[in-house]
N, CA, C and O of each residue as an XYZ file, in Angstrom:
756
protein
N     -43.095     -2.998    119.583
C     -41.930     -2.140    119.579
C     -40.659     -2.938    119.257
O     -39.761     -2.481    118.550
N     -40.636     -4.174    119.824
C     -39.534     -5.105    119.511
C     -39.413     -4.975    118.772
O     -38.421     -4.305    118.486
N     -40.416     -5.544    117.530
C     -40.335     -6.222    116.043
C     -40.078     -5.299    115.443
O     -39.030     -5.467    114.819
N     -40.824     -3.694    115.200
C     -40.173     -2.726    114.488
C     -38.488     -2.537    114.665
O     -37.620     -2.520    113.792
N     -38.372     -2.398    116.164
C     -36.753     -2.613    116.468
C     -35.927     -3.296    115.139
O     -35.028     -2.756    114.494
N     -36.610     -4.877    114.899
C     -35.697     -5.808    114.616
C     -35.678     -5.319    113.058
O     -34.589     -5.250    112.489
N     -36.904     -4.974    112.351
C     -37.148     -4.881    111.515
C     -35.997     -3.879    111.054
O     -35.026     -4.333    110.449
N     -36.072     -2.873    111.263
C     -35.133     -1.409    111.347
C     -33.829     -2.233    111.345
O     -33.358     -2.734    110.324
N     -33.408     -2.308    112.300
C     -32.093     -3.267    112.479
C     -31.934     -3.768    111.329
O     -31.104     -3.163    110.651
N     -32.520     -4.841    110.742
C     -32.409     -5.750    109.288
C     -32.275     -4.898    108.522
O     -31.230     -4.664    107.913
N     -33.856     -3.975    108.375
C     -33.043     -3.059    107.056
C     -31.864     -2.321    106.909
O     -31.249     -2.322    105.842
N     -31.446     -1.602    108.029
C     -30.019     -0.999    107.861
C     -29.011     -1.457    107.803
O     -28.026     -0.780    107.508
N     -28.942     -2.825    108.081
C     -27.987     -4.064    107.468
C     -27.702     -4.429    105.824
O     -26.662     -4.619    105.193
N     -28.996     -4.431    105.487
C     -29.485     -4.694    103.931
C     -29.217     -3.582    103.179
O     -28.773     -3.814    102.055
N     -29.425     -1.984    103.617
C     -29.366     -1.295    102.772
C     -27.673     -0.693    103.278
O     -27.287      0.268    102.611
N     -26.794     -1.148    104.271
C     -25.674     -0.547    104.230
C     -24.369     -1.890    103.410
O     -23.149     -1.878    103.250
N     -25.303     -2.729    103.134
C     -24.510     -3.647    102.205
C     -24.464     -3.603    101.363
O     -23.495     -4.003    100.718
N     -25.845     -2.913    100.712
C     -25.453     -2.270     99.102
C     -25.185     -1.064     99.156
O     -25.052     -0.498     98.071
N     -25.067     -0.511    100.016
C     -24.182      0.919     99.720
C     -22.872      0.619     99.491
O     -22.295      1.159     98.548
N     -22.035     -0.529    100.543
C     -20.864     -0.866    100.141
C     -20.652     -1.402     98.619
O     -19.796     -1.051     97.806
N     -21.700     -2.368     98.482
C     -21.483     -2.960     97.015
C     -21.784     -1.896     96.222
O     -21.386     -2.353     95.150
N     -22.113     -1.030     96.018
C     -22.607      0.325     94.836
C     -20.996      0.901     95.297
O     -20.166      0.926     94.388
N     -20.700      1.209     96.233
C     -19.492      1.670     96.235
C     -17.834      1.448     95.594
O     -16.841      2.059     95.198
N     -18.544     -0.254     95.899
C     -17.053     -1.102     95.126
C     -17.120     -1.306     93.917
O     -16.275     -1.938     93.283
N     -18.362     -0.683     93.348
C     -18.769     -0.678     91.829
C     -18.229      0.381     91.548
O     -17.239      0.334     90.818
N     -18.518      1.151     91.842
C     -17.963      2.475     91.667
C     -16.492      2.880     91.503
O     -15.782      3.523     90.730
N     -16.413      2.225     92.543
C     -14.354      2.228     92.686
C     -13.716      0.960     91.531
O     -12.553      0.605     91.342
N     -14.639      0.622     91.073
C     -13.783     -0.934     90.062
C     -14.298      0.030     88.757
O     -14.069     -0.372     87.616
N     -14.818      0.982     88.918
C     -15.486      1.626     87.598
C     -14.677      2.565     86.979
O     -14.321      2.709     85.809
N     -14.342      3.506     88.561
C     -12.967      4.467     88.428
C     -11.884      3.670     88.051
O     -11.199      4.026     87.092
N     -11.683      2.868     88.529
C     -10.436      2.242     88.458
C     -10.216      1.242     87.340
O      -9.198      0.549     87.355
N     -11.140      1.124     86.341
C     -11.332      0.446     85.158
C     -11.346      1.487     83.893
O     -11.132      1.124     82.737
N     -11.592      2.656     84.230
C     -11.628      3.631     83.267
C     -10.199      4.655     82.942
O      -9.682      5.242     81.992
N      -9.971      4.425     84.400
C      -8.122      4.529     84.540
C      -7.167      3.770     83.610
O      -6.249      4.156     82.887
N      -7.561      2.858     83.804
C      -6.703      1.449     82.764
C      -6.929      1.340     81.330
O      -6.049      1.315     80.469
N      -8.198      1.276     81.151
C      -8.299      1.841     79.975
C      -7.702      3.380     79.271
O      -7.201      3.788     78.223
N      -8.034      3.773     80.307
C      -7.228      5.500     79.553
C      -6.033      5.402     78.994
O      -5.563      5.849     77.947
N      -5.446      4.490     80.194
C      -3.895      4.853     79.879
C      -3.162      3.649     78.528
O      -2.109      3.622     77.891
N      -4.344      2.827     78.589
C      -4.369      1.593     77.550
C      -4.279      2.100     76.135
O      -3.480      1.991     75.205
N      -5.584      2.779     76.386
C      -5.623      3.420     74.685
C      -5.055      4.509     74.634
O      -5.669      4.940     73.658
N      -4.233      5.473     74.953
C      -3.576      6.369     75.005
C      -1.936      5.714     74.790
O      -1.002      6.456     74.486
N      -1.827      4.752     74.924
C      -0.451      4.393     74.550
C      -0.622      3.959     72.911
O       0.035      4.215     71.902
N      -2.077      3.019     73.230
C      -2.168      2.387     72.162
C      -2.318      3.092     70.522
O      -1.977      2.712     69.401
N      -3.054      4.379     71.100
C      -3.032      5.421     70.253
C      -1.732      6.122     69.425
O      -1.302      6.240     68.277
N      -1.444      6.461     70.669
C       0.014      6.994     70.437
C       0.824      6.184     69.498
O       1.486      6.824     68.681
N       0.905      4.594     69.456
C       1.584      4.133     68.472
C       0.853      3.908     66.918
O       1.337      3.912     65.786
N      -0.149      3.767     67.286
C      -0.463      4.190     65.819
C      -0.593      5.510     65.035
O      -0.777      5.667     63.828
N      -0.513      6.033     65.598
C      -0.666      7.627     65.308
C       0.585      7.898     64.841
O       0.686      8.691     63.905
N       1.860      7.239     65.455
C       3.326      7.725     65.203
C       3.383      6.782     64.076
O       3.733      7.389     63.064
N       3.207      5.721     63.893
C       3.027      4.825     62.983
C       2.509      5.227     61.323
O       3.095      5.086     60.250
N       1.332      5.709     61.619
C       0.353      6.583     60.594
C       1.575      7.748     59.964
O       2.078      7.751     58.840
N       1.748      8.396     60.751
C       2.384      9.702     60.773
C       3.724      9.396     59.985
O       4.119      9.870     58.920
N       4.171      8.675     60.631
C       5.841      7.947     59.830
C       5.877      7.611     58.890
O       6.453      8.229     57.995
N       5.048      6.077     58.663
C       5.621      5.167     57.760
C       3.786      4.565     56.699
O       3.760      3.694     55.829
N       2.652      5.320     57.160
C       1.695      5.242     56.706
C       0.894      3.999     57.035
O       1.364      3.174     57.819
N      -0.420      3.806     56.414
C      -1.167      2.890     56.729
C      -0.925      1.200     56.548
O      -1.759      0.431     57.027
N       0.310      0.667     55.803
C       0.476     -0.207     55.289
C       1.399     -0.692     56.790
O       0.994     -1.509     57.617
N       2.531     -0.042     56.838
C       3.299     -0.563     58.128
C       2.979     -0.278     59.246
O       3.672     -0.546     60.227
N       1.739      0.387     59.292
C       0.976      0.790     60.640
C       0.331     -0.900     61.012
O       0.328     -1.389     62.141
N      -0.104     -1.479     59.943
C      -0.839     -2.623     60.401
C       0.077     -3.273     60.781
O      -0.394     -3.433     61.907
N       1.379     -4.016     60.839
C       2.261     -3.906     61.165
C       2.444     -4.189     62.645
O       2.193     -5.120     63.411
N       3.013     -2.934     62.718
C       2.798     -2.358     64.308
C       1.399     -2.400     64.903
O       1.135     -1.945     66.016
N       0.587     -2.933     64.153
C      -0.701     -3.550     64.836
C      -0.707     -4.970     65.447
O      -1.195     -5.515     66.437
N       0.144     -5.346     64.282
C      -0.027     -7.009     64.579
C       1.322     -7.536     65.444
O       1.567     -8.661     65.880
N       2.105     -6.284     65.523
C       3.417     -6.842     66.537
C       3.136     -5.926     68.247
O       3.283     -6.439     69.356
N       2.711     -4.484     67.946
C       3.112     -3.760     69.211
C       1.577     -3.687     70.086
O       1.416     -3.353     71.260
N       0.462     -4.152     69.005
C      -1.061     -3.710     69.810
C      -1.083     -4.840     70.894
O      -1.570     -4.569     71.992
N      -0.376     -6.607     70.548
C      -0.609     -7.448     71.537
C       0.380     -7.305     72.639
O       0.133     -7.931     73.670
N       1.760     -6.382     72.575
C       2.609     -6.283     73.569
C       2.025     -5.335     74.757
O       2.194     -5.523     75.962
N       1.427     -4.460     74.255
C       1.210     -3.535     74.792
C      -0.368     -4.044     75.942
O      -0.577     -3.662     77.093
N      -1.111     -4.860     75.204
C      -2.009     -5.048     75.840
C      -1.249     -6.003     77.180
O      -1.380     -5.691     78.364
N      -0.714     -6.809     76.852
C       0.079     -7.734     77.819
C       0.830     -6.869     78.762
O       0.942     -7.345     79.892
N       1.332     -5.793     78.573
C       2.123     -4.932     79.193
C       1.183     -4.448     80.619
O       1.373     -4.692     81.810
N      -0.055     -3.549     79.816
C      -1.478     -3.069     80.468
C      -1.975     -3.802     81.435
O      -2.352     -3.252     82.469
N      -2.080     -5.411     81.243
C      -2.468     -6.508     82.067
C      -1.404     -6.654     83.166
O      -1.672     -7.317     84.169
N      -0.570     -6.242     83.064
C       0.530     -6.375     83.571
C       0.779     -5.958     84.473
O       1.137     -6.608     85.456
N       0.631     -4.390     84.402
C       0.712     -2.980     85.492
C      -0.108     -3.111     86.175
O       0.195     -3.083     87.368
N      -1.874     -3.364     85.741
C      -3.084     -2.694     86.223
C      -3.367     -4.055     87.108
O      -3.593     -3.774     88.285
N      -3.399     -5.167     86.876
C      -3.577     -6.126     87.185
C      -4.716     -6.992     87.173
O      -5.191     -7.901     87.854
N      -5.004     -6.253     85.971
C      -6.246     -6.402     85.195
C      -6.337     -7.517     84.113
O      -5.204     -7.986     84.011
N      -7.190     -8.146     83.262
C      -7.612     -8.488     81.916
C      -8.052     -7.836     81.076
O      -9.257     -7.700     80.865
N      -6.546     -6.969     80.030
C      -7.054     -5.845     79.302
C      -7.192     -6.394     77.640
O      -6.164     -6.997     77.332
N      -7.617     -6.369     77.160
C      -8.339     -6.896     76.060
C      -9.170     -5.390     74.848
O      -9.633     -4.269     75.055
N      -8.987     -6.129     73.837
C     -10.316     -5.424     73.042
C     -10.896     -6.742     71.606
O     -10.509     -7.660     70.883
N     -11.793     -6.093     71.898
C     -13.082     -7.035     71.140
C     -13.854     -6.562     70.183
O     -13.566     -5.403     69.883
N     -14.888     -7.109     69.484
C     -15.463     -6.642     68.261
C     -16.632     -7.977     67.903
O     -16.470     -9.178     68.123
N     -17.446     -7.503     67.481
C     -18.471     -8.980     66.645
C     -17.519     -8.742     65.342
O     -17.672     -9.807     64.744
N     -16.608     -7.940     64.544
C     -16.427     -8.792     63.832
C     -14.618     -8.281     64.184
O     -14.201     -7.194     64.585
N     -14.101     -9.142     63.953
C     -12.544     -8.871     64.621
C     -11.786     -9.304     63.812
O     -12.137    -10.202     63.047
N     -10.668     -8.818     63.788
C      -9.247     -9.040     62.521
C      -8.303     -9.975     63.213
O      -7.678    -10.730     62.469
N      -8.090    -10.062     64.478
C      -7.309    -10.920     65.038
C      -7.930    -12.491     65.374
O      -8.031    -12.512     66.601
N      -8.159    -13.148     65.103
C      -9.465    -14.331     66.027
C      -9.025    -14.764     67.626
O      -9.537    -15.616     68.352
N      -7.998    -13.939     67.861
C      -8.052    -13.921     69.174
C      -8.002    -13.707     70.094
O      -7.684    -14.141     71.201
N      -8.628    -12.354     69.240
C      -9.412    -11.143     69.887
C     -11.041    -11.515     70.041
O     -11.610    -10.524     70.497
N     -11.686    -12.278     69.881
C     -12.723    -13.039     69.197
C     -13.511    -12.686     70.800
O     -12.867    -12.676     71.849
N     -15.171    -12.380     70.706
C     -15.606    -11.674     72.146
C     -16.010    -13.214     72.273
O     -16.040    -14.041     71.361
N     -16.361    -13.429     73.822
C     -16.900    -14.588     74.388
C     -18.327    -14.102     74.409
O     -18.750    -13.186     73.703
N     -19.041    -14.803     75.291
C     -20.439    -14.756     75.395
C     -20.759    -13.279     76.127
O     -21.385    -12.343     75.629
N     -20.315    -13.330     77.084
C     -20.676    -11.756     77.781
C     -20.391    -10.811     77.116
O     -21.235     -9.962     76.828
N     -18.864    -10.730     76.635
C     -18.518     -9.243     75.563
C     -19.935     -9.568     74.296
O     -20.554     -8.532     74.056
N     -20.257    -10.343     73.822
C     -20.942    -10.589     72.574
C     -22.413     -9.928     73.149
O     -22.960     -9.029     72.510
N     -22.801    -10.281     73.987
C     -23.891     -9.700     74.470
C     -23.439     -8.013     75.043
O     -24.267     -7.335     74.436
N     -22.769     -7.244     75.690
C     -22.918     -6.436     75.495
C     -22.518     -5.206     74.190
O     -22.867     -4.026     74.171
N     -21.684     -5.950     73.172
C     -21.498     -5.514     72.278
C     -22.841     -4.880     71.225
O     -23.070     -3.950     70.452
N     -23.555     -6.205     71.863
C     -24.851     -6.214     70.939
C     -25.339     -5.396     71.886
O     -26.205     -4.892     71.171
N     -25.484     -4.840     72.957
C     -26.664     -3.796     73.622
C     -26.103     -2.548     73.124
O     -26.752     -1.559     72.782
N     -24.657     -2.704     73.114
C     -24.079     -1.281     72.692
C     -24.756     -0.577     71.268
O     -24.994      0.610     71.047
N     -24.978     -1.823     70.365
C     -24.950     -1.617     69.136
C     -26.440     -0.716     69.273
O     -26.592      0.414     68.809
N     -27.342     -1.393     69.920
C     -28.573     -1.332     69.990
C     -28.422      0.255     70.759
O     -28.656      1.243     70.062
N     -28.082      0.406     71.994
C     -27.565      2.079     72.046
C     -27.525      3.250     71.209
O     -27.939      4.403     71.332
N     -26.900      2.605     70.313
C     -26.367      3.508     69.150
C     -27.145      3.916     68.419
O     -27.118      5.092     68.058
N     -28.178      2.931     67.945
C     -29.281      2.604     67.315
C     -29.929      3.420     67.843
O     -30.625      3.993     67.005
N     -30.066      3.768     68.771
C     -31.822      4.583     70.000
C     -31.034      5.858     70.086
O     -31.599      6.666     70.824
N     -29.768      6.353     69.504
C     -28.958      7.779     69.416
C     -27.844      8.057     70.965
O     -27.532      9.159     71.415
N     -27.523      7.001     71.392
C     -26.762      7.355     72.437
C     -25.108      7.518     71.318
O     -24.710      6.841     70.370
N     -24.634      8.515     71.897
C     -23.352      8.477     71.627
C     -22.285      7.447     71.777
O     -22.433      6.905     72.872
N     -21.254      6.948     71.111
C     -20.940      5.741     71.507
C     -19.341      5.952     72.314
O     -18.575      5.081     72.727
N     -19.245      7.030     72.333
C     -17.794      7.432     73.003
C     -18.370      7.404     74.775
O     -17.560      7.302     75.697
N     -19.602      7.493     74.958
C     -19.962      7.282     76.155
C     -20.539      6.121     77.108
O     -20.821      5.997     78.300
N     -20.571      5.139     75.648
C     -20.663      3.358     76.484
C     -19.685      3.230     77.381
O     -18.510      3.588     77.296
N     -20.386      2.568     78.451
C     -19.970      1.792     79.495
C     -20.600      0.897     79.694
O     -21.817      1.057     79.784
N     -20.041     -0.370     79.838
C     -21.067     -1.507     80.299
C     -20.119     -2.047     81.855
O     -19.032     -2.612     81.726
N     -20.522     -1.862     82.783
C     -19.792     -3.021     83.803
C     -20.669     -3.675     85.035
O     -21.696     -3.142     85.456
N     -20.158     -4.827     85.524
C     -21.410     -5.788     86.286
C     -20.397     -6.843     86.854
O     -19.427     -7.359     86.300
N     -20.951     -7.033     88.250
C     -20.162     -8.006     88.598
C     -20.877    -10.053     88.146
O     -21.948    -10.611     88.385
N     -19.979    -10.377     87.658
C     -20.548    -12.118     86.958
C     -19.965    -13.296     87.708
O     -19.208    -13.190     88.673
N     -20.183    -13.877     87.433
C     -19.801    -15.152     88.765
C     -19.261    -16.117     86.948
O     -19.853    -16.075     85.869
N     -17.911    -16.896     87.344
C     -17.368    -17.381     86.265
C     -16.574    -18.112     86.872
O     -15.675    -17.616     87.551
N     -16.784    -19.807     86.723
C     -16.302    -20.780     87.190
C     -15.815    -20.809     89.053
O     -14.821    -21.073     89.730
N     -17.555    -20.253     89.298
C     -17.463    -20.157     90.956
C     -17.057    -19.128     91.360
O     -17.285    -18.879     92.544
N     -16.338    -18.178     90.580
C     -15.753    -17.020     91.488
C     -16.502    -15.751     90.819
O     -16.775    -15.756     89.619
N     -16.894    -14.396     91.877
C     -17.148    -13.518     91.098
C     -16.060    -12.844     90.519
O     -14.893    -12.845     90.912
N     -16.504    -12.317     89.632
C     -15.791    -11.360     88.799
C     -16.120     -9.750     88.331
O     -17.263     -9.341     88.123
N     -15.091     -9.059     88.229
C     -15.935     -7.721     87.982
C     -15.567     -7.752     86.403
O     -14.438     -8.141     86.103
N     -16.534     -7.331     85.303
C     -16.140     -6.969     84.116
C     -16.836     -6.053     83.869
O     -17.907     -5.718     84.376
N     -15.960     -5.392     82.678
C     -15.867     -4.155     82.040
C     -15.690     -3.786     80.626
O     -14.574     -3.907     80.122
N     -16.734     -3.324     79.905
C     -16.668     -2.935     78.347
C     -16.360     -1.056     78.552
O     -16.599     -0.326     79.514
N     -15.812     -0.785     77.339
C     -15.998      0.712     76.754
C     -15.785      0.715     75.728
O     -14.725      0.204     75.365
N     -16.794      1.361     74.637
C     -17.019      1.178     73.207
C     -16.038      1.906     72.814
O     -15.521      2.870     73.379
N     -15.734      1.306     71.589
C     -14.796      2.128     70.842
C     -15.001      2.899     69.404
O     -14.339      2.357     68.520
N     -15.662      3.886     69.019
C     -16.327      3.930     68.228
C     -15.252      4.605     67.095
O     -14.409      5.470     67.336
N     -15.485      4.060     66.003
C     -14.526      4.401     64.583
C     -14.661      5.648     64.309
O     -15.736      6.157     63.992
N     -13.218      6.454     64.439
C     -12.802      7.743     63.815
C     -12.690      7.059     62.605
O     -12.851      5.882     62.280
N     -12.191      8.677     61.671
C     -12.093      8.800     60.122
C     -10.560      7.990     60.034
O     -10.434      6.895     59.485
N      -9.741      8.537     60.503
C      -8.481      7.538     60.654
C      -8.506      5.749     60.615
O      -7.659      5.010     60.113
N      -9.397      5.486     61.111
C      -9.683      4.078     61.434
C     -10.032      3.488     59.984
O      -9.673      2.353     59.674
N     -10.769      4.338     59.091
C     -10.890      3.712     57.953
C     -10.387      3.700     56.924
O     -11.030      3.510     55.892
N      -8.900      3.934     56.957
C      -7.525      4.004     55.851
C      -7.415      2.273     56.243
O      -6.747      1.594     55.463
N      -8.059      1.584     57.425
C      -7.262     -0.214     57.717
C      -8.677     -0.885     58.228
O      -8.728     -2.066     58.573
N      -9.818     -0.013     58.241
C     -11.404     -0.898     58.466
C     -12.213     -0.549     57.779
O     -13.299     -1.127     57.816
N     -12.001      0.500     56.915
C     -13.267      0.803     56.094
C     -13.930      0.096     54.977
O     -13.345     -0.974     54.805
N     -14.967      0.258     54.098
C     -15.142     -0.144     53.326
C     -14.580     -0.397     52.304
O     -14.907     -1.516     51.907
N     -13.761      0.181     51.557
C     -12.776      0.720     50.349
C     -11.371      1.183     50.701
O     -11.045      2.341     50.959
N     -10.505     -0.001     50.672
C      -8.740      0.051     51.267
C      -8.291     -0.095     50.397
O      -8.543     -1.016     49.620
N      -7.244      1.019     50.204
C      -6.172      1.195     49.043
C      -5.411     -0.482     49.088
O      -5.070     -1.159     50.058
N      -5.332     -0.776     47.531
C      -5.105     -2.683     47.476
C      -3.441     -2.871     48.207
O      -3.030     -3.982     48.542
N      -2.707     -1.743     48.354
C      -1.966     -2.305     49.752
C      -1.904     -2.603     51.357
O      -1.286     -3.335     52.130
N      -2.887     -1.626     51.395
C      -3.487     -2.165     52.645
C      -4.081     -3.389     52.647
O      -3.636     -4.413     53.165
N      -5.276     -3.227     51.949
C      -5.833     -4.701     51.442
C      -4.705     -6.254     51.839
O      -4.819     -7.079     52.744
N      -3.641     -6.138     50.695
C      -2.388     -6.745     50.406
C      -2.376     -7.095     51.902
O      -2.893     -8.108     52.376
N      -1.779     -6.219     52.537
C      -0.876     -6.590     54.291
C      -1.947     -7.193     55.014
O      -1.638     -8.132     55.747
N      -2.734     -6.966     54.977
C      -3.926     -7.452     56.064
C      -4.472     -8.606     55.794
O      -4.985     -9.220     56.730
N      -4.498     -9.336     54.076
C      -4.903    -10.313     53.900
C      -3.115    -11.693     54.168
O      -2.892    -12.903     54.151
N      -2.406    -10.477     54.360
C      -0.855    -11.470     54.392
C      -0.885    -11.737     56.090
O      -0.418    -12.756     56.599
N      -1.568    -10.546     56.918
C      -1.157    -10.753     58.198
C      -2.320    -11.738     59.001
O      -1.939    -12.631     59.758
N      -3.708    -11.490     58.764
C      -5.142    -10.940     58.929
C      -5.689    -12.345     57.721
O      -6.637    -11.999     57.016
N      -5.232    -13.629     57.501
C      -6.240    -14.351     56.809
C      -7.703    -14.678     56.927
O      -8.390    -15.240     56.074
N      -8.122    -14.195     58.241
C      -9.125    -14.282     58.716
C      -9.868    -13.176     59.257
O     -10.519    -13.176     60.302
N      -9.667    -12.016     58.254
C      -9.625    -10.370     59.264
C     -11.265    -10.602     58.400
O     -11.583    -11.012     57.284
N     -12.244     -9.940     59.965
C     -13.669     -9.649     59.483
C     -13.750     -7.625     59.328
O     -14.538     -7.028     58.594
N     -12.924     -7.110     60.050
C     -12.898     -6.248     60.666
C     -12.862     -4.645     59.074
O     -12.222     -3.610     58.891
N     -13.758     -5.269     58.485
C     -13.652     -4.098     57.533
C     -15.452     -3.154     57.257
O     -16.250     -3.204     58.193
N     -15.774     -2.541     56.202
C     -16.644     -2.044     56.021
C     -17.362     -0.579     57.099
O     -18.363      0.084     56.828
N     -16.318     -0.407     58.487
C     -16.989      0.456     59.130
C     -16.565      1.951     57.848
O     -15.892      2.148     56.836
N     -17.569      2.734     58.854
C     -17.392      4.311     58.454
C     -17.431      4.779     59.899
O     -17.979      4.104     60.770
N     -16.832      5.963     60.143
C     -16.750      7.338     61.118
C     -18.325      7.097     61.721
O     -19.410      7.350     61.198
N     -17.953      6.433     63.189
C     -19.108      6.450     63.871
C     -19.881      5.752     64.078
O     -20.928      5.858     64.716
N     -19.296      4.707     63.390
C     -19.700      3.378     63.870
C     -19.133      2.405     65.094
O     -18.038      2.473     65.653
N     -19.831      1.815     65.247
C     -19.116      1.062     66.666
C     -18.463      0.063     66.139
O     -18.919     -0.950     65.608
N     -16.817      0.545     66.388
C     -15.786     -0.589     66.110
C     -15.603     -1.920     66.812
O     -15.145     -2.983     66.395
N     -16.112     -1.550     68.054
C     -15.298     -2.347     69.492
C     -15.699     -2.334     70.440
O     -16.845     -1.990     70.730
N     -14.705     -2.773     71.299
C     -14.659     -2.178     72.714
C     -13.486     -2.957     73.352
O     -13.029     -4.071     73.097
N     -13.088     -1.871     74.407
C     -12.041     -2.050     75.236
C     -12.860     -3.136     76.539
O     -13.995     -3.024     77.001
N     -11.631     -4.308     76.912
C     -12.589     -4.921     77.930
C     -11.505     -5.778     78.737
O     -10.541     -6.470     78.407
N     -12.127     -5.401     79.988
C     -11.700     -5.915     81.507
C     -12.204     -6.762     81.917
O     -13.390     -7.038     81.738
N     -11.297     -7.459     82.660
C     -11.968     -8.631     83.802
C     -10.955     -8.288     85.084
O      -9.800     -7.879     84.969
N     -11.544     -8.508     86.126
C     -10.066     -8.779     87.688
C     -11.517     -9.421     88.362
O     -12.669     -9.047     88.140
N     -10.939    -10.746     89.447
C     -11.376    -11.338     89.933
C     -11.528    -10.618     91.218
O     -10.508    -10.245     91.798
N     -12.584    -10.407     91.673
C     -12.687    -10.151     93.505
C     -12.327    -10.869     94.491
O     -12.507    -10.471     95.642
């Protein structure tokens, strides 16, 4: 009777510690999808006004001056590591590390097996130079808009700005529906 006692005891120790940890997953999940919302919703917003204004040429532009303020801004508020990434990227330093690179590539593989890509999520807690960490992907998958400045075939002023801004831009050839990206978090626990 003891030992069942103890036994019982242990397990409800064990299994109310991962209820907490499933929980704080949960809440870094909400609270990572928050940040992102409001990330790309600004971020949107300026290209869109951008697009809308002054067209695709000075939109890149305001890519290469307002997309890194804004992310710094995001990091800022949330108190987060807000970022976006790509296997092939126009900025190099935007460039994914080993973890984004690996889930980029599961995403891809997702996509591949018919999951929708507006519905990736990747997040997991990682241990990184001793400390854990919580990180966080969400795919970003290429609208029709996206390919007036990533597509295969760019009017030669676009072309022009991107090879003046972008000497090292990989970030071309998508079409509508392809996986551009992804939005990505880090905050230390």
């Amino acid at each position: 009777m003891m030992k069942k006692s103890v036994v019982l005891f242990l397990a409800s120790i064990f299994l109310s510690g991962g209820v907490q940890a499933d929980q704080a997953m949960q809440a870094n999940i909400k609270e990572g999808k928050g940040v992102i919302k409001a990330y790309f919703g600004d971020l949107k917003g300026e290209l869109q006004k951008g697009m809308k204004e002054n067209g695709p040429v000075a939109t890149i532009s305001t890519c290469n001056t307002v997309a890194p303020s804004l992310t710094e801004a995001h990091s800022q508020m949330s108190g987060w590591v807000v970022a976006r990434t790509s296997l092939k990227v126009r900025n190099p330093e935007n460039r994914a590390d080993a973890w984004e690179t690996a889930v980029l590539n599961e995403f891809e593989n997702r996509k591949s097996d018919g999951e929708d890509p507006m519905k990736m999520i990747k997040a997991e807690v990682v241990e990184e130079d001793g400390r854990k960490v919580f990180r966080m992907m969400k795919a970003i998958p290429t609208a029709e808009v996206c390919t007036k400045c990533h597509g295969a075939e760019l009017a030669e002023p676009v072309s022009a700005k991107l090879k003046e801004l972008y000497p090292a831009d990989e970030a071309r050839g998508y079409k509508p529906g392809d996986l551009r990206g992804a939005f990505t978090l880090k905050k230390a626990l």
